[in-house]
VOFI-792526 format. One line per field, with one value per residue (C-alpha): residue in three letters; x, y, z. Coordinates in steps of 0.05 Angstrom, whole numbers. Each point is the difference from the previous one (the first is absolute). Layout:
# VOFI-792526
type = ALA,... $
px = X,... $
py = Y,... $
pz = Z,... $
This chain:
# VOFI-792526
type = UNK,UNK,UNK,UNK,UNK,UNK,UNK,UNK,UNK,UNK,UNK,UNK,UNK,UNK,UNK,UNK,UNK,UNK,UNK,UNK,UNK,UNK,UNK,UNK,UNK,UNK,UNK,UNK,UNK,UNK,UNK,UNK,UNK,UNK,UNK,UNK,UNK,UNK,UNK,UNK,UNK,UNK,UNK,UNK,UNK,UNK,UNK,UNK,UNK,UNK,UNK,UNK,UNK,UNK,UNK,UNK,UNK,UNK,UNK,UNK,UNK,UNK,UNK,UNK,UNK,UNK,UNK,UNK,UNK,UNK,UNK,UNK,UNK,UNK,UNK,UNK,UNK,UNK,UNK,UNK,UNK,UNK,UNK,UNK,UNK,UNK,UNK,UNK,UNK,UNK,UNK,UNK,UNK,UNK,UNK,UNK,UNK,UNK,UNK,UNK,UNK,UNK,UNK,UNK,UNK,UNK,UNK,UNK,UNK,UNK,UNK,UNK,UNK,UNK,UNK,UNK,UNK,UNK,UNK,UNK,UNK,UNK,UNK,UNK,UNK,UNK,UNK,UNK,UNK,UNK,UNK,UNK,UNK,UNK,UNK,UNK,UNK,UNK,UNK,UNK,UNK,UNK,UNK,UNK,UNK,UNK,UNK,UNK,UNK,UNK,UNK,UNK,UNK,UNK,UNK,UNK,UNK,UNK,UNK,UNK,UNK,UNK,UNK,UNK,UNK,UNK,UNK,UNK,UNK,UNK,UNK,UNK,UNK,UNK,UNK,UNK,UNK,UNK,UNK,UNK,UNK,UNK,UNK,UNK,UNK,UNK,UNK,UNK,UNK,UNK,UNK,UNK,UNK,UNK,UNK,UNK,UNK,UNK,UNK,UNK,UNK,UNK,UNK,UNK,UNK,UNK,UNK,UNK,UNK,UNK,UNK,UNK,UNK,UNK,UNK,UNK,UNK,UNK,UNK,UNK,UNK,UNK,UNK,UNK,UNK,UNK,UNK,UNK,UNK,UNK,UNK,UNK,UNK,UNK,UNK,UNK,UNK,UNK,UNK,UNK,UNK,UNK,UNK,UNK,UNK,UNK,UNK,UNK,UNK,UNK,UNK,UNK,UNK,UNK,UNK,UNK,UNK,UNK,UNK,UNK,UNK,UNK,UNK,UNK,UNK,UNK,UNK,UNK,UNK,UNK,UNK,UNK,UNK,UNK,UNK,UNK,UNK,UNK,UNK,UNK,UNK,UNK,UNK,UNK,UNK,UNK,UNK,UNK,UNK,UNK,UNK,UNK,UNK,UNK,UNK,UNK,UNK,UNK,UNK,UNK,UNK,UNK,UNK,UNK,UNK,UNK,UNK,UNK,UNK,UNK,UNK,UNK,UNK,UNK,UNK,UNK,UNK,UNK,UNK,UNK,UNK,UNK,UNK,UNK,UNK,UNK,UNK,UNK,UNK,UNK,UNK,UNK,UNK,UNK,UNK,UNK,UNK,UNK $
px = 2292,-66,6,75,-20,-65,60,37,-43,-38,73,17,-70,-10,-70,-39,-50,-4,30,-20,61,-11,45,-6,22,54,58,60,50,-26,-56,-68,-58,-54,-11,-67,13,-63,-17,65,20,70,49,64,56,40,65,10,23,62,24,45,54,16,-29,-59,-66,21,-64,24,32,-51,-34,44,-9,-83,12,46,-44,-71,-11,28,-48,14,-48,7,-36,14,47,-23,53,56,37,70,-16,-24,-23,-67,-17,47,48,5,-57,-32,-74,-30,-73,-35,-20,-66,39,33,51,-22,42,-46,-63,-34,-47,-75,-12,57,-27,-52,33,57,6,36,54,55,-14,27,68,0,-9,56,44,-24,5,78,5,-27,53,60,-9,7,53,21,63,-51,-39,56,24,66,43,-32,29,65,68,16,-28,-71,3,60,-13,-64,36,48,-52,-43,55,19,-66,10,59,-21,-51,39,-46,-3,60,-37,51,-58,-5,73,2,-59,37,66,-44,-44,77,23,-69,-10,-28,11,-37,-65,-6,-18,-71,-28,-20,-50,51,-60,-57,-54,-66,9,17,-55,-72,-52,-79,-46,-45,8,36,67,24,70,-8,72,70,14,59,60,46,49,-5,60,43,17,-19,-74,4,11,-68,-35,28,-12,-76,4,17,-61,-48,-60,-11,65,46,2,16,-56,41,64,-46,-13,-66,-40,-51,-28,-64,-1,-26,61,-36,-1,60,53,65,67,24,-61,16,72,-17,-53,59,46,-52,-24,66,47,51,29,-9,34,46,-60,25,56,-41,-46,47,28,-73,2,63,-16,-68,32,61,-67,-45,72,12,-67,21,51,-32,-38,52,30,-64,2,-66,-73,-32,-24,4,74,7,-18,40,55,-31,-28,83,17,-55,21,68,-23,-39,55,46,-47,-4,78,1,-49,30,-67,45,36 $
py = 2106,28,63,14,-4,40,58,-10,2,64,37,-22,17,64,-13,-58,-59,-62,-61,-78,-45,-64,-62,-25,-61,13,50,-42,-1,63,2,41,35,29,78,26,78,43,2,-34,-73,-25,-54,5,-38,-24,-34,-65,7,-54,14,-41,52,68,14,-43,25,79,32,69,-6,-33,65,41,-29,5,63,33,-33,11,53,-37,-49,-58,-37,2,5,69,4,46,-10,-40,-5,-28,-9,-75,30,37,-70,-59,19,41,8,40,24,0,2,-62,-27,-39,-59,-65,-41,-50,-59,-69,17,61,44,-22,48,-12,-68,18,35,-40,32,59,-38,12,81,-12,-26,59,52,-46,20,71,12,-13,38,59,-18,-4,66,28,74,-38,52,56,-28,3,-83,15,-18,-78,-3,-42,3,-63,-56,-9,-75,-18,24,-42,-61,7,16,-55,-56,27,0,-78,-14,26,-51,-48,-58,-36,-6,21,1,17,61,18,-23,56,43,-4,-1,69,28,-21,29,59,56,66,33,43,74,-5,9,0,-83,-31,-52,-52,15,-48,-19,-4,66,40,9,-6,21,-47,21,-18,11,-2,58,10,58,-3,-35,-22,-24,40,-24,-23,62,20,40,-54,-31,-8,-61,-36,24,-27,-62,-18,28,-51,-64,7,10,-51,-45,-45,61,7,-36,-53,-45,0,-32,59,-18,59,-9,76,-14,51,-27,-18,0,76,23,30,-48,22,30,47,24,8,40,48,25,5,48,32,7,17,-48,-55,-72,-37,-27,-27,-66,7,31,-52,-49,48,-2,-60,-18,66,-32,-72,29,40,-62,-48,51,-26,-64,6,20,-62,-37,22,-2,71,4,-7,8,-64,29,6,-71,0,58,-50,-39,83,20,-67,22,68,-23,-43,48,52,-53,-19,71,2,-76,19,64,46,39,38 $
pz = 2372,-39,36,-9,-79,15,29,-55,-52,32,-1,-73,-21,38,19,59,-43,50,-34,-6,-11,-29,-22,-78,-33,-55,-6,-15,45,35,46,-19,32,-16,30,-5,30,-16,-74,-15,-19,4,3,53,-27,56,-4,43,60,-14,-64,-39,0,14,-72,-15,2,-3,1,16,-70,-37,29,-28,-73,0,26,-51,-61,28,-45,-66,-41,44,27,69,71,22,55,63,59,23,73,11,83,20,63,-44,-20,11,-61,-53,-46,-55,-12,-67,-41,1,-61,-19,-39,6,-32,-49,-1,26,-31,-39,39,-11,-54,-44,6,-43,-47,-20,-70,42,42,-52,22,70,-30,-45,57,39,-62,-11,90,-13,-63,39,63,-53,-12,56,3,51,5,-7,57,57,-14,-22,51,-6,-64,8,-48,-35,-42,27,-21,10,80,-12,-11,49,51,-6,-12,63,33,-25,32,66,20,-3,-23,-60,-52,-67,-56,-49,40,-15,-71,-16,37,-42,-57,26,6,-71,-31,35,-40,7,58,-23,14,80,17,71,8,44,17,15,-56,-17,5,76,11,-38,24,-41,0,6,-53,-75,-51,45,28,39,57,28,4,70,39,-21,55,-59,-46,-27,-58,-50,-64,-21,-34,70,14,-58,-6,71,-18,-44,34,49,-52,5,-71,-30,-11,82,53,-2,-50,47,69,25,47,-14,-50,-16,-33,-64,-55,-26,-84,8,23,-47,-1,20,-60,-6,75,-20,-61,31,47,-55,-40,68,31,-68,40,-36,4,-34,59,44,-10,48,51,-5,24,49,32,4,25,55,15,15,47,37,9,16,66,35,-25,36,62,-6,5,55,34,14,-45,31,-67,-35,-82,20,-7,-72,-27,-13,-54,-25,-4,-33,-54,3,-28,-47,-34,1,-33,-52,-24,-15,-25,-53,-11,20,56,-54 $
């Protein structure tokens, strides 16, 4: 297989470097590998070789969208190549610059360690990294035709409701009572941006050194045209300290120093200044990620089950959804949704 992607690569490339292939941990739901092919150092994105569905993990497209804003202010890991044949290397898969940087999510690099005055800088470059995404030309940059007609939330709703309904599995009327009231309350849709679709601490690599620095925004498999404010407030339900996800079970424990990072409504206001998009609606899209993070986490759930799930955290996304939904109702009980 290594030297039907040597071929390939020599053809796309124009020129002959001998390549070393080798598997890495990470990469979502795609597969990764680190290419080392003379002087250069990349990543190949694969997609798995049983997807979900016809759609899912689309990496010819998320292609498509590095490629047509590599040259904006985004920060991104350059894309070099992509192939559509599975016979070059099992499935179709994408080449891009590999990036010196992790994700910080379970614990702070060393460095930061010692310097815990500056963790409230990573959240800030989280912020400023989707400012800088939001906007995007994304019509100016060939995206157009991903732009859909219609009420973006409204489709949002409907979507995911439906995404409920299709596993099957529990009967969660909280689910549908947020739902009706996410219909009822729905503000007008932003000016469309380009979105991440999936953006949070997660999906950003950081360096290791201090103060925090963010290098690029990975995993764009669910980038789409659509409102901004989606993004942001699902930023903002993984964010480590009491206005994330720690305070609704979630078992990660990122360890920032949670005294010197900059509470929610500081994050929310720096993209409000940075952006010049308003606010004042993040309410409702704060129980929307919710709601859209507890239908996610109920589909393996699900697939727990039913036994069709070999993966033991499965088991406790159940209690996470119930949570989820609580915390989604309590914003519109005490009126903080609106």
């Amino acid at each position: 297989m290594n030297a039907a992607l040597q071929s390939y690569l020599d053809g796309a490339l124009g020129d002959h470097l001998a390549i070393t292939v080798t598997p890495m941990v990470g990469g979502g739901s795609c597969e990764v590998f680190a290419i080392d092919r003379g002087p250069e150092r990349w990543v190949l994105r694969r997609a798995p070789r049983h997807a979900s569905s016809a759609t899912a993990h689309d990496v010819l497209r998320e292609f498509r969208i590095l490629d047509a804003i590599k040259d904006e202010s985004v920060a991104i890991a350059r894309p070099v190549v992509a192939c559509g044949d599975p016979e070059v290397f099992g499935s179709p898969f994408y080449v891009m610059q590999r990036i010196d940087g992790r994700p910080v999510v379970q614990a702070v690099p060393d460095r930061w360690a010692a310097a815990p005055e500056s963790h409230g800088r990573a959240l800030e470059e989280l912020i400023d990294a989707l400012v800088a995404i939001h906007a995007v030309h994304w019509r100016s940059c060939g995206l157009g035709d991903m732009a859909q007609p219609g009420n973006y939330l409204s489709r949002q709703r409907t979507r995911w409701l439906t995404q409920l309904d299709s596993y099957g599995g529990r009967d969660l009327p909280a689910a549908h009572r947020i739902s009706e009231w996410l219909e009822e309350h729905r503000p007008a849709d932003q000016p469309s941006t380009l979105c991440h679709g999936d953006y949070k601490l997660d999906n950003v690599l950081f360096a290791l050194d201090a103060p925090p620095r963010l290098l690029a925004v990975v995993d764009w498999e669910m980038a789409a045209i659509g409102d901004p404010l989606i993004d942001l407030a699902w930023a903002l339900v993984f964010l480590p300290g009491p206005a994330g996800t720690i305070p609704l079970g979630m078992s990660k424990e990122p360890k920032f120093d949670v005294a010197h990072l900059p509470d929610r409504a500081s994050l929310v206001e720096r993209y409000t200044t940075r952006s010049g998009r308003a606010t004042a609606t993040i309410g409702w899209y704060d129980v929307f990620a919710r709601w859209k993070l507890a239908i996610v986490l109920e589909g393996s759930y699900a697939k727990f089950l039913r036994g069709h799930s070999d993966k033991p955290i499965h088991e406790f996304f159940g209690a996470q959804v119930d949570l989820l939904l609580n915390s989604a109702s309590t914003l519109i009980d005490h009126g903080e949704a609106t």
